[in-house]
N, C-alpha and C positions, 0 to 999 in steps of 0.2 A: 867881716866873715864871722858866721856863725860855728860852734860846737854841740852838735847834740849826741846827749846821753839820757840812756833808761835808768830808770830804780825803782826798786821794790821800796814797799814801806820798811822802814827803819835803816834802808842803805843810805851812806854820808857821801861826804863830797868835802873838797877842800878848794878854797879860794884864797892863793897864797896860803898863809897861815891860817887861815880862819876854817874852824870845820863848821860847814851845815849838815842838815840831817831832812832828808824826808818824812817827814813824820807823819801824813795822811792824804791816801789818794782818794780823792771824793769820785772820778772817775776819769775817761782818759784828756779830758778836755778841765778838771780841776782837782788841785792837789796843796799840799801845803809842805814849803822848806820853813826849818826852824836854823835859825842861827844860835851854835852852840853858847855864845858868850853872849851875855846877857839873855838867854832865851826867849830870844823875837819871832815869833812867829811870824809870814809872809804868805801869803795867799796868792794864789799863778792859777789864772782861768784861760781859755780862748778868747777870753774878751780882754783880760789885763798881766799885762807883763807885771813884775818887781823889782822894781831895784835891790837886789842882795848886799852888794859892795860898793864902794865909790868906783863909776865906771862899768859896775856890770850891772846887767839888766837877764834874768830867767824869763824865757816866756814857753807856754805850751806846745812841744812840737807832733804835729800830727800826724795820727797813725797810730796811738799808742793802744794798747792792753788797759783792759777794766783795773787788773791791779799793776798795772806799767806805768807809771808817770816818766815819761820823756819830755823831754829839760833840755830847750833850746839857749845856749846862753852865747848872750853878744856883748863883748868885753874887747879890749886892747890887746896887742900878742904880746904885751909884756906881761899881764897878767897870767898869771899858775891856776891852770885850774886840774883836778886830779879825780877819781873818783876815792873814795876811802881804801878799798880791798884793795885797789891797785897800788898807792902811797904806801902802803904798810908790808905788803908782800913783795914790792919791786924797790924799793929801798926810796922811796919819794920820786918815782916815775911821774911826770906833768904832762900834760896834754900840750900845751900852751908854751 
């Protein structure tokens, strides 16, 4: 089973512990997540998913907005995945 979520540039997301960050959407079909630690950038096209985490994989979900990147991710349900604004204002509310 899949989760998707939208984000604007500069909105995060958490995987488990780990925060990433969208950091640029080239358009609705290519964008890039940055993983905060170590600052890895990761490139997500409609041609190539990414592996983000051990286990998870982002890929392009269609339909999106010119500055929308929606972010299909397919991962385990023991995996936490959260968006940023939601963790910090709901006390670490998870999707997952």
């Amino acid at each position: 089973m899949s989760l998707s979520l939208g984000f604007r540039k500069g909105e995060d997301f958490y995987v488990d512990d780990e925060r990433y960050i969208v950091s640029d959407i080239h358009s609705p079909a290519e964008f890039c997540i940055t993983r905060e630690k170590g600052n890895q950038t990761l490139r997500v096209t409609d041609m190539q998913a990414a592996d983000i985490a051990p286990n998870v994989r982002a890929s392009v979900r269609k339909g999106g907005q010119y500055h929308l990147a929606r972010v299909s991710f397919h991962a385990p349900k023991e995996v936490l995945i959260s968006k940023g604004d939601n963790c910090r204002e709901n006390g670490g509310h998870r999707y997952r």
